[in-house]
N, C-alpha and C positions, 0 to 999 in steps of 0.2 A: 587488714581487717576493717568493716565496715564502722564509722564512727559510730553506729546508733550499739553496736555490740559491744565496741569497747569502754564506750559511756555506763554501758549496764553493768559492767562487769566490779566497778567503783562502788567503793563501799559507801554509801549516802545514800539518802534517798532524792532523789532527781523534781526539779522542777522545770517543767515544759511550760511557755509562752506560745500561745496562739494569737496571731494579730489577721489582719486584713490586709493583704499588697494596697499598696495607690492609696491607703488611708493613715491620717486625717488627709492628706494630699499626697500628690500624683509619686511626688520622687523623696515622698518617705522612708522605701522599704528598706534601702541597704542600712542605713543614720537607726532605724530601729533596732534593725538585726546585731549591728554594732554596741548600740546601747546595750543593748541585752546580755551579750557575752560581758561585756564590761562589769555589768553589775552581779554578775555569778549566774546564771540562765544556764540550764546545761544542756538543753538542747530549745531546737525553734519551731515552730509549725508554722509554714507562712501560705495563710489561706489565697487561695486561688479565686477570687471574686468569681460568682454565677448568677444567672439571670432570675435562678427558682431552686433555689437554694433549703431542700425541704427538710434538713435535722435542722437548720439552726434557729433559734431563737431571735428577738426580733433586735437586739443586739447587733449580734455580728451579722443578721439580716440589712439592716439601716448602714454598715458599716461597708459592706459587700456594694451594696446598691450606689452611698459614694464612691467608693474607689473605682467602680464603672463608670458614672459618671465624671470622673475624672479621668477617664481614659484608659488604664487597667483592660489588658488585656496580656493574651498567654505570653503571644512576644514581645511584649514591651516588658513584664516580668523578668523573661529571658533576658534579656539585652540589661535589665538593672540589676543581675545578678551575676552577669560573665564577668565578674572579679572577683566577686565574694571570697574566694577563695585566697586570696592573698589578705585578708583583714582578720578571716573571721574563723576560726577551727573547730568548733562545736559543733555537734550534728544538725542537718539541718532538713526537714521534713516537709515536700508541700502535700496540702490536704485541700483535697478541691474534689466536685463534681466530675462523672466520668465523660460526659458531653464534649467539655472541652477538649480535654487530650482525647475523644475518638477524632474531633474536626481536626485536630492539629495533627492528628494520625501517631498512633500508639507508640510505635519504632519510634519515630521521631522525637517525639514528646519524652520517651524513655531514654533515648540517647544526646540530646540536651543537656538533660538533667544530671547523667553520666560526666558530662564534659563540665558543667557549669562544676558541681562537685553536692550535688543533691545525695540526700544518704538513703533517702525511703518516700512512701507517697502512703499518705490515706486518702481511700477513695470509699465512701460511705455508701454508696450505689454499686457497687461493683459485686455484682455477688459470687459467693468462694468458686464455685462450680465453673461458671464462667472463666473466674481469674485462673482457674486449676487449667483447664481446659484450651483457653486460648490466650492467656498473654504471661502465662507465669515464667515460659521461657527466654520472652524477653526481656523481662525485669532480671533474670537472673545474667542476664547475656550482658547487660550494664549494671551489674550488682547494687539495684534497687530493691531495697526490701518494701515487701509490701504490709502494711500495718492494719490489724483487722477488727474487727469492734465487739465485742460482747455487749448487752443488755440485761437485766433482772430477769427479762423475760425469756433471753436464750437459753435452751434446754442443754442439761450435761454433757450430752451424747454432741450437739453443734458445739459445744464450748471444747470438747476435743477434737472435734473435726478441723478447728480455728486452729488449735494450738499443735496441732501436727502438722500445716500448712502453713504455721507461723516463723521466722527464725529472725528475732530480734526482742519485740514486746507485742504484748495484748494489751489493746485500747478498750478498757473497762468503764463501758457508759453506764453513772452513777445511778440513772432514772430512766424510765421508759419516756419523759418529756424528749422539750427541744432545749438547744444549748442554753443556757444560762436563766431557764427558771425555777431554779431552786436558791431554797435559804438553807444554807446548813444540812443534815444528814439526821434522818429519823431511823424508827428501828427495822425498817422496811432494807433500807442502803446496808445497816451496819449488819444485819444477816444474810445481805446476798456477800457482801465483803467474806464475810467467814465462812460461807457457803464456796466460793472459790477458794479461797485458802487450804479450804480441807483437801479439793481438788488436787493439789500437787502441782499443777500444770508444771512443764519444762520450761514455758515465757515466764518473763516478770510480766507483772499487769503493771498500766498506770491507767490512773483514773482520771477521766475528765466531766464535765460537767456539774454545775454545784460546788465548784471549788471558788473563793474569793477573798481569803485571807487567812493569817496565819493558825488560826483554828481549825479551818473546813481544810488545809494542807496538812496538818497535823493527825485530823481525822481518818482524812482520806489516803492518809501513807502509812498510819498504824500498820496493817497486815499486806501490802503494797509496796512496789520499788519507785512511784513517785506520783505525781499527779500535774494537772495540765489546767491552768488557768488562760479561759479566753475571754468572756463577756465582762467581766471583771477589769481585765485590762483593759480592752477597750473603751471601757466607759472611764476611766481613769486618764486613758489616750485623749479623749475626747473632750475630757473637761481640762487638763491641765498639760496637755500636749508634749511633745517629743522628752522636755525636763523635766517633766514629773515620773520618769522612768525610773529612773533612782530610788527615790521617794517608797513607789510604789513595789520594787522587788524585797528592799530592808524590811518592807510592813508587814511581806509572806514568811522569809526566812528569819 
């Protein structure tokens, strides 16, 4: 079975890490991913640095734009992860723009990923119609799940469309913003929250955006199977580097 399914299946509610490949520097990524699992992390999102990078907030925008400049790119990712799979057992999720893996060429890109031991991809550009239409078979062909995003502002009728095309989780974005600028959850968040919930959907939702410590996790998993801190760690990456990883998971859970 695919880890990201059998992750959900556990009774807890799940905290996701979202970081930046190649950031604070170039041959960070495995030393994080590892951190991560160590400190109870149940699953990973490891972003895929892009050049125009338009959900994310100026966070993991600044954080994207180093790890490019430090040389981040799809195959040097590849090549720092063709082991992972002997360290690290947690699910493990990239989330990047669809540019790159068209240049890298889709098959490929998606059989990579297969071999390296990649469990799923968010792809925030990739629209369902599209994905339904022309690459859904090959994700299934190297048993990638693909991870798909709600809004406040996606309508019932799209939020089932998602969730009948979905088979793992719904990535429940907190706000109609960009990543990481919110403080905390008004009553705007805490009624679309319940407003799915009523839904039923057959996914667990997890929630990202707005999340950044053991409150806004708290919040944000009340009606929820877990939530996804990015900009938050990043900026914690950043200021107190690879060993304040620790530090910073105890502060959430």
């Amino acid at each position: 079975m695919n880890r990201i399914k059998q992750k959900i299946q556990e009774d807890k509610k799940l905290l996701s890490i979202y970081f930046s490949a190649g950031f604070p520097t170039l041959n960070d990524t495995v030393t994080i991913i590892q951190d991560l699992e160590k400190n109870g992390v149940d699953f990973i999102e490891i972003g895929l640095p892009f050049s125009d990078p338009l959900a994310d907030g100026p966070t993991i925008q600044e954080s994207s734009t180093i790890a490019l400049k430090n040389g981040m790119t799809t195959e040097t990712l590849f090549s720092q992860l063709k082991d992972i799979r002997k360290t690290v057992h947690i699910p493990l999720i990239i989330m990047g723009y669809f540019n790159p893996m068209l240049q890298y060429g889709v098959e490929a890109f998606c059989a990579t990923c297969a071999e390296i031991g990649i469990d799923g991809l968010i792809i925030p550009d990739l629209p369902l119609d599209v994905f339904e239409r022309e690459y859904k078979a090959i994700f299934e062909k190297h048993g990638l799940l693909n991870i798909f995003l709600i809004t406040p502002q996606t309508s019932d009728e799209r939020i089932k469309q998602i969730d009948a095309a979905s088979d793992g989780f719904i990535y429940m974005v907190s706000s109609a913003g960009v990543t990481g600028s919110q403080s905390g959850f008004g009553n705007t968040q805490e009624d679309y929250f319940s407003r799915i919930k009523k839904m039923n959907l057959k996914n667990p939702q997890v929630v990202g955006f707005g999340i950044k410590d053991a409150e806004t996790f708290k919040q944000a998993t009340k009606s929820t199977k877990g939530a996804i801190i990015g900009s938050a760690f990043i900026k914690h990456l950043h200021k107190e580097g690879i060993k304040g990883i620790s530090g910073f998971i105890k502060s959430v859970r």
